[in-house]
C-alpha positions, -999 to +999 in steps of 0.1 A: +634+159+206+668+173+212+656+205+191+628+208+211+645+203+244+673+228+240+649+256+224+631+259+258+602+269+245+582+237+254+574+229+297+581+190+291+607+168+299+617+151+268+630+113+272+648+088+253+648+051+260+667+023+242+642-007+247+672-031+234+663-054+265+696-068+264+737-059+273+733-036+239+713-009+254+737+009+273+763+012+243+730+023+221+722+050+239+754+063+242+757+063+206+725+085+203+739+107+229+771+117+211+757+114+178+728+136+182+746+156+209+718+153+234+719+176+264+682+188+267+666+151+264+666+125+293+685+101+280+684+064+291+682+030+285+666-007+294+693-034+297+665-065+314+637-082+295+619-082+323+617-043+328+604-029+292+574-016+290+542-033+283+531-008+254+557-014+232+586+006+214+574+036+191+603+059+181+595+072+147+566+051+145+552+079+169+555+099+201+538+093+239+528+123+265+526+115+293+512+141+327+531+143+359+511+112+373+522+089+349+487+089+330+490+087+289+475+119+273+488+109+237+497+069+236+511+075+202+516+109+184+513+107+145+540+085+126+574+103+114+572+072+091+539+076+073+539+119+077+573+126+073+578+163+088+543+170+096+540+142+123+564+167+143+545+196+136+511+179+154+534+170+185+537+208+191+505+219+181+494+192+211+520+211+230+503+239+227+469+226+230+473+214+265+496+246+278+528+233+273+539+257+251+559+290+267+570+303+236+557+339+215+542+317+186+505+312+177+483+283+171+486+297+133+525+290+138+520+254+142+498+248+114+515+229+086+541+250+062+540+256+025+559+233+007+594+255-006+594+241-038+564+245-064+558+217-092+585+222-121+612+239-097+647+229-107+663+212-075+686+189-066+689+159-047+707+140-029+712+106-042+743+090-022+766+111+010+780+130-013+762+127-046+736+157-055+713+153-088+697+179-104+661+171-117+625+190-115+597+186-091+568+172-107+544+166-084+537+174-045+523+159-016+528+126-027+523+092-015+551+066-015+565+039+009+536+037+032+533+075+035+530+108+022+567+124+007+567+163-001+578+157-033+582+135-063+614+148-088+620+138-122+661+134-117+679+147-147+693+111-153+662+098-166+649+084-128+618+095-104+627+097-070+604+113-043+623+136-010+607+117+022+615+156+041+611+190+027+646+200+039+679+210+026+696+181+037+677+156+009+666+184-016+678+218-024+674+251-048+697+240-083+715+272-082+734+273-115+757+303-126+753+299-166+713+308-178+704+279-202+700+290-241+671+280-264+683+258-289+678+267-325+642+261-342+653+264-377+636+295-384+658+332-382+630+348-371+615+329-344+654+323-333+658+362-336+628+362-308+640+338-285+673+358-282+654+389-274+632+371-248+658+350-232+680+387-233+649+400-212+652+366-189+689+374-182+681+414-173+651+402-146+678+375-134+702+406-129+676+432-117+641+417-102+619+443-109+586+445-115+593+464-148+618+444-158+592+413-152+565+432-174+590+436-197+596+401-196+558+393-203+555+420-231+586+401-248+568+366-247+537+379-256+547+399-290+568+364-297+538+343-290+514+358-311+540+365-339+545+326-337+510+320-338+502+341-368+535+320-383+512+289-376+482+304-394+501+321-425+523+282-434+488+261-416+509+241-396+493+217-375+460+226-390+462+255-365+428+272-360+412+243-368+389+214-350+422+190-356+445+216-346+476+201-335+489+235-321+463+233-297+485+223-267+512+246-282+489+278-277+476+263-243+511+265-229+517+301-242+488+312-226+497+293-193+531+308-192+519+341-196+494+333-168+519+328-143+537+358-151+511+379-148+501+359-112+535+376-100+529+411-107+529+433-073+544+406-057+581+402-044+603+387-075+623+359-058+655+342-079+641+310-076+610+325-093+629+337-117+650+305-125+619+286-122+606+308-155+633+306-176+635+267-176+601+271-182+603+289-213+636+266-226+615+237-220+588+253-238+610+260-266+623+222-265+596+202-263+570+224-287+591+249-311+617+226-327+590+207-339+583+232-364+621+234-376+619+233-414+582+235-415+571+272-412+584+300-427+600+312-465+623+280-467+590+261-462+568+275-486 
């Protein structure tokens, strides 16, 4: 509320009452005041039982508007608890329903914002005050104690843990200065690629350009194929066939390429970037070191 108050955008007075009832009240609010440094919200408090209000106490369990007569026009505003940051974002859409709103924004403005972070972004979160752990969004718009969480991370320690706000203070871009290498696959020429591709990786990383990024994409694509022909020549994994089990393996080459090509013409961000090379080292993990030893002259 205190955002909202001191922006001055919004023609409402916003209030805050400790409904403690009891000699507790006063110290509470105080508390509030100083450690939310109100100076834009009405700040008060209700020290006698006999004085709080019929309709019960709300707080983040939702918001009341209330017109100059005193008559309700929202008895309770969507629940911070259950809708996280969206809950706020309906209190000034409401705002600016009923004219409240003095500000240069549109209704558009108010509408709920993209999520930052798309599914398998590197990120970390916080875990403790001062404890950050780096991990990768796997899922979005989840649902979790009693409400919906922006994200769900798989922490790099082996736990899931969800972000209950899409904010930097509880989850943030992993910004690392050393590029992560492929690990060997056991094979000179495939490793041979990888160095060429990840080489290509570290020159979009340096320069985001949309050549650079196409030569990115021309680089996975000569290595994919090459691999795949590697597949057919040694029949690993039955590969072409109905019990092919290089299916998934092909699947994902063709899915990484897919999202490369998706960002042609568009602007080439860093996290974009970062986001694509752990994509292709977790590629090269989890599918080419399981043909170490089995492909190529030294398996024949």
């Amino acid at each position: 509320m205190e955002n909202w108050a001191s922006s001055g955008e919004f023609d409402v007075n916003f209030i805050c009452i400790c409904v403690n009832g009891d000699s507790t009240a006063q110290s509470v609010a105080k508390d509030f005041a100083n450690r939310y440094r109100m100076s834009g919200v009405v700040n008060g408090y209700i020290s006698d039982q006999a004085n709080l209000p019929s309709f019960g106490q709300l707080g983040c369990q939702g918001l009341m508007l209330v017109d100059v007569e005193g008559n309700f026009i929202w008895r309770r505003s969507p629940a911070f608890l259950k809708e996280g940051e969206k809950a706020w974002r309906k209190v000034e859409k409401k705002l600016l329903e009923i004219g409240c709103y003095r500000g240069e924004k549109t209704a558009t403005d108010f509408e709920e914002a993209p999520l930052r972070f798309a599914v398998g972004a590197r990120v970390e979160c916080r875990c403790g005050r001062d404890l950050w752990v780096p991990g990768k969004v796997v899922a979005q718009h989840v649902f979790a104690m009693g409400r919906e969480m922006p994200y769900k991370i798989h922490l790099d320690d082996g736990r899931m843990t969800v972000a209950p706000i899409d904010s930097d203070q509880v989850i943030r871009k992993l910004v690392s200065d050393e590029t992560p290498e492929i690990p060997s696959v056991g094979v000179p020429e495939m490793d041979h690629e990888h160095e060429v591709c990840m080489d290509a990786l570290k020159r979009l990383r340096a320069e985001r350009t949309q050549e650079l990024l196409e030569e990115v994409h021309n680089s996975l694509k000569v290595h994919f194929q090459e691999e795949e022909d590697m597949f057919a020549k040694y029949g690993f994994g039955n590969h072409g066939t109905a019990m092919s089990g290089t299916k998934s393996h092909c699947e994902d080459h063709s899915r990484i390429l897919t999202e490369i090509q998706a960002q042609f013409g568009h602007a080439i961000t860093e996290e974009f970037v970062l986001n694509l090379i752990d994509r292709v080292v977790t590629h090269c993990v989890d599918y080419d070191t399981k043909y170490a030893g089995k492909i190529g002259p030294s398996a024949v």
